[in-house]
C-alpha positions as CSV (number, residue, x, y, z in Angstrom):
1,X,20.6,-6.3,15.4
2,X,17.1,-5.0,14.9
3,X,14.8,-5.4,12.1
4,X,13.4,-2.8,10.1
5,X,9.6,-1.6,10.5
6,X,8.0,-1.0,7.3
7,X,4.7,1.9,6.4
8,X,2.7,-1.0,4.0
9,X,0.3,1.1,1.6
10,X,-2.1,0.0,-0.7
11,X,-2.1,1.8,-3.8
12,X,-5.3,2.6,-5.2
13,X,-7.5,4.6,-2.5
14,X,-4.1,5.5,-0.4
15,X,-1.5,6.7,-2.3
16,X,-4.2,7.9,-4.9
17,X,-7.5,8.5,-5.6
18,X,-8.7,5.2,-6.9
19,X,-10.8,5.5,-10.0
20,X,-11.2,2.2,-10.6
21,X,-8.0,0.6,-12.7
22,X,-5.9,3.6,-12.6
23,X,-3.3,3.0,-15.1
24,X,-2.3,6.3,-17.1
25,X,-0.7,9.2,-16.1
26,X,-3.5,11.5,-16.8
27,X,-5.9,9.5,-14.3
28,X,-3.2,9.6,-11.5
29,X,-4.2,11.8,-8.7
30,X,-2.3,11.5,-5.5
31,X,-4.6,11.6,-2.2
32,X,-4.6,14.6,-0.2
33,X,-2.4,14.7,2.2
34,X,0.0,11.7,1.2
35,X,3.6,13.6,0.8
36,X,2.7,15.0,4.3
37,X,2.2,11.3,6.1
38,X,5.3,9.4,4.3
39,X,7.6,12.5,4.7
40,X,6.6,12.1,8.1
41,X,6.7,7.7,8.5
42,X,10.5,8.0,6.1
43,X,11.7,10.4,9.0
44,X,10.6,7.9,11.8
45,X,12.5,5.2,9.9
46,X,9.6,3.2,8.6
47,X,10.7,1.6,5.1
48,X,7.5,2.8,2.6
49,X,6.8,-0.6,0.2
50,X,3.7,-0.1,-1.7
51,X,1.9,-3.3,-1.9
52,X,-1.0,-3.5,-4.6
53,X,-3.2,-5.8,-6.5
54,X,-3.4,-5.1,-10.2
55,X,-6.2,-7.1,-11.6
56,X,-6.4,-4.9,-14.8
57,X,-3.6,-6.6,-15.9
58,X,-4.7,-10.1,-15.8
59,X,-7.9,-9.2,-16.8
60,X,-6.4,-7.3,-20.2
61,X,-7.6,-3.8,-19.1
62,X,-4.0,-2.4,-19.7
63,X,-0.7,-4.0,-19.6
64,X,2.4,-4.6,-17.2
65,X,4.4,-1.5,-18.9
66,X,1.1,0.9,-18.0
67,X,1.6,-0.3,-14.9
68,X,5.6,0.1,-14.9
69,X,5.1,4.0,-17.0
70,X,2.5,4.8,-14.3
71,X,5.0,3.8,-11.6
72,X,8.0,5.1,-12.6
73,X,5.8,8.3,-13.0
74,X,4.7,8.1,-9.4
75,X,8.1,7.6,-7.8
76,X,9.9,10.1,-9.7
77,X,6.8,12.6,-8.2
78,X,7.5,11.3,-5.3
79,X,11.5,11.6,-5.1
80,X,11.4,15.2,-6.2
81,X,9.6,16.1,-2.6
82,X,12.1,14.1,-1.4
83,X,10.2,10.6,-0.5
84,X,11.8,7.5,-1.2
85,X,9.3,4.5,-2.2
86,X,11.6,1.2,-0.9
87,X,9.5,-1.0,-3.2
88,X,6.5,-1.3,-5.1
89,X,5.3,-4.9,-5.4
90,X,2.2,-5.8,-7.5
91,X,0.4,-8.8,-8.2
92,X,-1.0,-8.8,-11.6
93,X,-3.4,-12.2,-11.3
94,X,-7.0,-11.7,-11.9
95,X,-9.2,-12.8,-9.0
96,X,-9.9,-16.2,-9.5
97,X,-6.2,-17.3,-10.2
98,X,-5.6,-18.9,-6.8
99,X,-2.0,-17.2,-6.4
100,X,-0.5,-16.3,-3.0
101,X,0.4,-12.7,-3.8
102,X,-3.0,-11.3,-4.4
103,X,-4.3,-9.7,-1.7
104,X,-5.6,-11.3,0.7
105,X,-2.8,-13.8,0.4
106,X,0.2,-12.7,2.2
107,X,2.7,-13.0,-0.4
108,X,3.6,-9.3,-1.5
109,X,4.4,-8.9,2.4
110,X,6.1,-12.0,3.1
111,X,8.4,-11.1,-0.2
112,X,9.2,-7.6,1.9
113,X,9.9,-9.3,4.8
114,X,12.3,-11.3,3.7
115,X,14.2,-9.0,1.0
116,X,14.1,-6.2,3.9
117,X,14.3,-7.9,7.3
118,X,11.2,-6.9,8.4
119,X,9.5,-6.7,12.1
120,X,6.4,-7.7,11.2
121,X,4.7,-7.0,14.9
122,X,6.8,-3.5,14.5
123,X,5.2,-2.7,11.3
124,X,2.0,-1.0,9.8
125,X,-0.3,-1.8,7.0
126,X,-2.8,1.4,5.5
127,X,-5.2,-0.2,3.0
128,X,-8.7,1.1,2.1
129,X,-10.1,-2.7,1.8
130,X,-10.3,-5.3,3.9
131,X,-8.6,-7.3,1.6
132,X,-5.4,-5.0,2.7
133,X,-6.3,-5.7,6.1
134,X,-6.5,-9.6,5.9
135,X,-3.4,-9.4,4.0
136,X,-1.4,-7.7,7.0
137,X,-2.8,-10.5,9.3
138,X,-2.2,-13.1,7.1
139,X,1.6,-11.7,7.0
140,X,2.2,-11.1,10.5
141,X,1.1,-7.4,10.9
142,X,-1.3,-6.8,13.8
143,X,-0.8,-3.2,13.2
144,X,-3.6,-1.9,10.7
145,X,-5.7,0.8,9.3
146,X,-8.5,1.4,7.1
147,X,-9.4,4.4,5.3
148,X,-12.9,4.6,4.6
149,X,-15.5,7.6,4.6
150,X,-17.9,5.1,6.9
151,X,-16.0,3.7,9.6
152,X,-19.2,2.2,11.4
153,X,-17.6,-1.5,9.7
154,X,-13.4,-1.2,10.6
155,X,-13.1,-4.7,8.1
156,X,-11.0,-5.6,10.9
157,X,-9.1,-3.0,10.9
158,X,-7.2,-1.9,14.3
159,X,-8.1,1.9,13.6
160,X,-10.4,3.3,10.4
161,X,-9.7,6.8,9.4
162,X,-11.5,8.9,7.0
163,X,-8.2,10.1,5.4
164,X,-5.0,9.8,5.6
165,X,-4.2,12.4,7.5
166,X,-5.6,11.1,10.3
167,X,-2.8,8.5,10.8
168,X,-0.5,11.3,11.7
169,X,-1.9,10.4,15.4
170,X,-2.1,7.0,15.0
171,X,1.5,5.7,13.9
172,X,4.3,6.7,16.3
């Protein structure tokens, strides 16, 4: 039987504009573009797991349940144009906490993988650091892209785009 290929997306800078430890309602702005490309990945079969680091929460910016309101906010937004989020996982540990599911450490993805039976070499990670990017390799995924407005530095991407449009040509 074949494994599922899974669309991973950072959060903050993919999903939505990232102004820096997003966690209300009122501050959430989805990207331009976004409904477009995971319309388009959920009809190709790709399983859309959201994969994000949360520092703000270890560092007592805001708390879990912003995170969870903010969330539940965002999928609901989300299910109502008729995208379906498979799983947001977060890792809530400030930087210097040594745990294995903050970005770059694989663990978020390798959690995915397992709960979903994943094709790692089948699947895609989108990420706008290259923190996402070393995540994805660290995990398996050899299948990347950065979104950046300067893509003279790809962070070892396999493809940087300026938005996420552009992975409409990328990710067949």
């Amino acid at each position: 039987m074949a494994k599922n290929r899974a669309l991973f997306l950072d959060r903050d800078g993919v999903i939505n504009v990232d102004h820096g430890y997003v966690c209300k309602i009122d501050d959430f702005k989805f990207c331009d573009g976004i409904f477009e490309v995971l319309k388009k990945y959920q009809k190709l079969g790709f399983l859309l797991i959201v994969v994000t680091n949360q520092s703000g929460i270890g560092r007592g910016y805001y708390t879990s349940e912003d995170f969870e309101t903010v969330t539940a906010w965002k999928l609901d937004a989300l299910e109502k144009r008729e995208i379906f989020i498979d799983e947001v996982y977060h890792c809530h540990h400030d930087p210097d906490s040594g745990c294995g599911c903050r970005k770059p450490a694989p663990g978020m993805l390798l959690e995915a993988r397992e709960k979903f039976d994943i094709d790692m070499e089948t699947s895609w990670m989108i990420g706008d650091k290259k923190s996402d990017i070393d995540a994805a390799y660290n995990a398996g995924v050899k299948n990347t892209i950065l979104i950046s407005s300067d893509c003279s530095d790809k962070k070892g991407a396999t493809y940087c785009v300026n938005s996420i449009l552009e992975t409409i040509d990328i990710i067949k």
